[in-house]
C-alpha positions in Angstrom: 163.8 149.0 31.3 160.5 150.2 33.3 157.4 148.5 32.9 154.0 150.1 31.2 153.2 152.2 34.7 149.7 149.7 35.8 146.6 151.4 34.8 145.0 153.5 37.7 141.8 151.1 37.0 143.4 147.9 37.3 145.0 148.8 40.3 141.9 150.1 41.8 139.9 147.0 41.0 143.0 144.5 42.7 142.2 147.0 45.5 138.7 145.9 45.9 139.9 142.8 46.5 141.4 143.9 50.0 139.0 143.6 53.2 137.4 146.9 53.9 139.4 147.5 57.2 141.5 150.4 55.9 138.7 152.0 54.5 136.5 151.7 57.6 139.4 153.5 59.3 140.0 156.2 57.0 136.4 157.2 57.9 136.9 156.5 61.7 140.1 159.0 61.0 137.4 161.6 59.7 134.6 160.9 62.3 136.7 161.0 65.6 138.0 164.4 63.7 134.1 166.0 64.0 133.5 167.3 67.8 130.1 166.7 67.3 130.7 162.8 67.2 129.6 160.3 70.0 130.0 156.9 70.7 127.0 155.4 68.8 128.5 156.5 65.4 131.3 155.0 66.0 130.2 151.6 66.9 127.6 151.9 63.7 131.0 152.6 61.4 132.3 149.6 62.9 129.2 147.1 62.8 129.5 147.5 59.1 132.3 144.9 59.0 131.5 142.5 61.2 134.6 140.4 60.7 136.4 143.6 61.3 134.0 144.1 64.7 134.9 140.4 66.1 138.7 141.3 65.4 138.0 144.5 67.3 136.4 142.8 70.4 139.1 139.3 70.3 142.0 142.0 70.7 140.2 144.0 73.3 140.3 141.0 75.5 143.9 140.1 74.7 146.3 140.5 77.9 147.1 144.6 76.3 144.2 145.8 76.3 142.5 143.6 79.4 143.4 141.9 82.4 139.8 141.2 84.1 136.4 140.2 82.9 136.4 139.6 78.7 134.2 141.8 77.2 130.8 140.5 75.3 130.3 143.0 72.9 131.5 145.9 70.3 129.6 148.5 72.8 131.5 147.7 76.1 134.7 147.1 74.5 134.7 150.2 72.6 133.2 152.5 76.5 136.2 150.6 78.5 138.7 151.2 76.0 138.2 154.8 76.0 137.1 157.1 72.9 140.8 158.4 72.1 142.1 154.9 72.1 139.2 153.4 69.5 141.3 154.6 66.2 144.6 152.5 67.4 142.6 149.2 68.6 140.7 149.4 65.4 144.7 150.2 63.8 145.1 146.4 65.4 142.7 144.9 64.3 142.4 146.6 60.6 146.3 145.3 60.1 145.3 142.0 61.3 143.0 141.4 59.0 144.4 143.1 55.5 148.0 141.4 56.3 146.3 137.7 56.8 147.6 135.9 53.8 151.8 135.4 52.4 152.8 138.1 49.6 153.9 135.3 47.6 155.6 138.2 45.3 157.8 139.1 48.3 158.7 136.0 49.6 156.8 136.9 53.2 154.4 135.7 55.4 150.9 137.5 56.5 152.4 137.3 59.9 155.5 138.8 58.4 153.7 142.0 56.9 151.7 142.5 60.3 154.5 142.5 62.5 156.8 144.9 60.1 153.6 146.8 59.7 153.3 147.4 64.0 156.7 147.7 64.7 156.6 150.6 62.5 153.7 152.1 63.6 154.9 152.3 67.3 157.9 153.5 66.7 156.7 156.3 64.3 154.0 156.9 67.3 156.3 157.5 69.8 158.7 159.7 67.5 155.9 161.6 66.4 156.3 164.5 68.8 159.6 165.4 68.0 159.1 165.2 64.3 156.0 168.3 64.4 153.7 165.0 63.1 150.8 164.4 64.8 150.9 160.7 66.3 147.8 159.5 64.9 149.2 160.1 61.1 152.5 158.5 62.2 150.8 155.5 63.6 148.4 155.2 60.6 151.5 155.7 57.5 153.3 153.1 59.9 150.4 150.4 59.8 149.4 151.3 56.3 153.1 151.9 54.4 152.6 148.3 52.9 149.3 148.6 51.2 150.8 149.0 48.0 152.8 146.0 48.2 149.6 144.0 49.0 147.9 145.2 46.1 150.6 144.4 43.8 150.6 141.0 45.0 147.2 140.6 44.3 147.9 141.4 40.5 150.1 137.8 40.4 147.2 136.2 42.3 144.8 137.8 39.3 147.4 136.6 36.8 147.6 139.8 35.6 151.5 139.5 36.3 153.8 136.8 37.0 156.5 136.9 38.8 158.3 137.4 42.4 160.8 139.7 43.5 164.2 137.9 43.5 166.1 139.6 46.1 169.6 142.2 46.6 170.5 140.4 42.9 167.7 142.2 41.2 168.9 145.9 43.0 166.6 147.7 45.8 162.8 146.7 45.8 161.4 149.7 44.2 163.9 149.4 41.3 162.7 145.9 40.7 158.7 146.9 41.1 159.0 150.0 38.6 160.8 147.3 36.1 158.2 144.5 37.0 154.9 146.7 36.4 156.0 150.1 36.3 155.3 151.4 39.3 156.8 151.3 42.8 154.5 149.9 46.1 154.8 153.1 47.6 153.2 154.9 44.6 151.3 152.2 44.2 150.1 152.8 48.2 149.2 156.4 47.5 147.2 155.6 44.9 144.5 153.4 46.8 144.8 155.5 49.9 144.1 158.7 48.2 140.8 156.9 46.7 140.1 155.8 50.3 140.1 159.3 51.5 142.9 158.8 53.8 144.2 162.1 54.6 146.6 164.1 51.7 149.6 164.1 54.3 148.9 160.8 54.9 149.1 159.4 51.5 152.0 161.9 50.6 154.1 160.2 53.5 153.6 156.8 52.4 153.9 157.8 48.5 157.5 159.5 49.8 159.2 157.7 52.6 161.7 155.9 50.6 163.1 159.0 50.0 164.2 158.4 47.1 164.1 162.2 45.2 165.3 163.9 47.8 163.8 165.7 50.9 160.6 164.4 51.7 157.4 165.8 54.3 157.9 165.9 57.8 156.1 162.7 58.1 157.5 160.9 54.9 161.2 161.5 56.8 159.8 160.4 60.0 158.5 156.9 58.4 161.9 156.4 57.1 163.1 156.8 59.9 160.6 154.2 61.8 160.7 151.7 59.1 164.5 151.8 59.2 164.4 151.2 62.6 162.0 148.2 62.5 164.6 146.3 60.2 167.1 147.2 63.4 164.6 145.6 65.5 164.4 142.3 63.4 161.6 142.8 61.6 162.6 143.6 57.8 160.6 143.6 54.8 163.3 142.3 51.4 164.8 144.7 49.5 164.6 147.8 51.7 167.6 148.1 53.3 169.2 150.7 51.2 166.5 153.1 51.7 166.7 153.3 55.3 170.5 154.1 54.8 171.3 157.7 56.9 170.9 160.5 54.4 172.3 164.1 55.4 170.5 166.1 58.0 167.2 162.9 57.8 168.0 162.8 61.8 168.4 166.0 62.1 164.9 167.0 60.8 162.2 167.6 62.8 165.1 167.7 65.8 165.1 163.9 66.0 168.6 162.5 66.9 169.9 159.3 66.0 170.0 157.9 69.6 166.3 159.2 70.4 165.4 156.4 67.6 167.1 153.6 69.3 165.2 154.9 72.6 162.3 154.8 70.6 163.4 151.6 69.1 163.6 150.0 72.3 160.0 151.1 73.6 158.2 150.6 70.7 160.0 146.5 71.1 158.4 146.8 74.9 154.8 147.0 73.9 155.2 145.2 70.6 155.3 141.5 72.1 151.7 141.9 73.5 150.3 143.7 70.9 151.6 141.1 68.0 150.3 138.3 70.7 147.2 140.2 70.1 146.3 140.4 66.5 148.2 137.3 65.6 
């Protein structure tokens, strides 16, 4: 029997809870979106966190993003780095810092959630183009697909609920979340995204890549897809399995074949040890 669904408030509040990192890149999203944008706004968005801004310069001087003199400050990391690649470092260093602590309701470690959380990302990056997405929304529903699991683990840490997801025993994850409090982590993701002011296909993706009803967005089938292939790659969050399981025409969509995601697959793994040396 299903839960009484969490109320939209209580959720919110647990959400609060979370380090502002996601936010602060919802409104990056939005500012490197406005031509009229420099530099100097961007570093002021970012100086607002300043946990967020010493992740931001750490993983700047890690071996992927720099191989010569470490860089002192926010300013000269962000001008080497390059304008177009400020949203994906600050990616890095928002996911290191939300995913820092074990979802004791799932059984996994921070350093679990982070790597899951990248693998996906890259892949869904890389696919991007032949799914009509535009990479920066695959990268972002790939780092962020999790957010409503972290939340729900923050309602056990509240005491709110009590309780831990079992495993296969207890049927797919979502099944298990919806009988727990009512409400899956996916819905549960939209939810706090949509009050973040993440973009509507954003959230949508997120809220619909289990694709569980059906067909799903262009972008919800394309982080299906990605996450799917991350639990290939080794890194698997519990009780997902089934929903990465091929569905008719899911690899067809968006002209994406099945051995185009191993390819991916297999890049995304290239680039993924330095960049989890990085925000680890």
């Amino acid at each position: 029997m299903s839960a009484t669904p969490i109320p939209r408030e209580t959720l919110l509040h647990v959400a609060k809870s979370i380090p502002a990192a996601p936010r602060i890149l919802a409104e990056l999203g939005h500012l490197l979106l406005d031509p009229n944008s420099d530099m100097s706004e961007v570093t002021a968005l970012l100086r607002r966190d300043a946990s967020l801004t010493a992740r931001i310069i750490r993983i700047s001087n890690s071996a992927f993003y720099n191989a010569g003199q470490p860089y002192a400050s926010l300013e000269e990391a962000l001008a080497r780095v390059g304008y177009m690649e400020v949203y994906r470092l600050t990616g890095f260093a928002a996911v290191s810092q939300v995913a820092d602590k074990p979802l004791a309701i799932y059984g996994v470690s921070g350093a679990q959630v982070r790597e899951n959380a990248l693998l996906t990302a890259l892949v869904a990056e890389i696919l991007a183009p032949r799914a009509g997405v535009d990479a920066r929304l695959a990268y972002t529903a790939g780092l962020l697909r999790s957010m409503g699991k972290i939340a729900l683990d923050g309602l056990t840490r509240s005491g709110s609920y009590r309780g831990s997801y079992p495993g296969h025993s207890a049927g797919p994850l979502a099944t298990w979340e919806v009988n727990f409090v009512g409400m899956n982590n996916c819905e549960a993701a939209a939810i706090i995204l949509k009050e973040w002011r993440f973009p509507a296909e954003t959230v949508e993706g997120i809220r619909d890549h289990y694709l569980t009803a059906g067909e799903g967005s262009p972008l919800a089938r394309l982080l299906n897809v990605a996450s799917g292939a991350a639990e290939r790659g080794g890194h698997r969050f519990p009780g997902e399995l089934d929903y990465w399981k091929a569905l008719p025409a899911k690899f067809e969509y968006g002209e994406i074949a099945a051995e185009e995601v191993d390819d991916a697959l297999q890049a995304a793994l290239e680039q993924f040890g330095p960049v989890r040396a990085a925000v680890s």
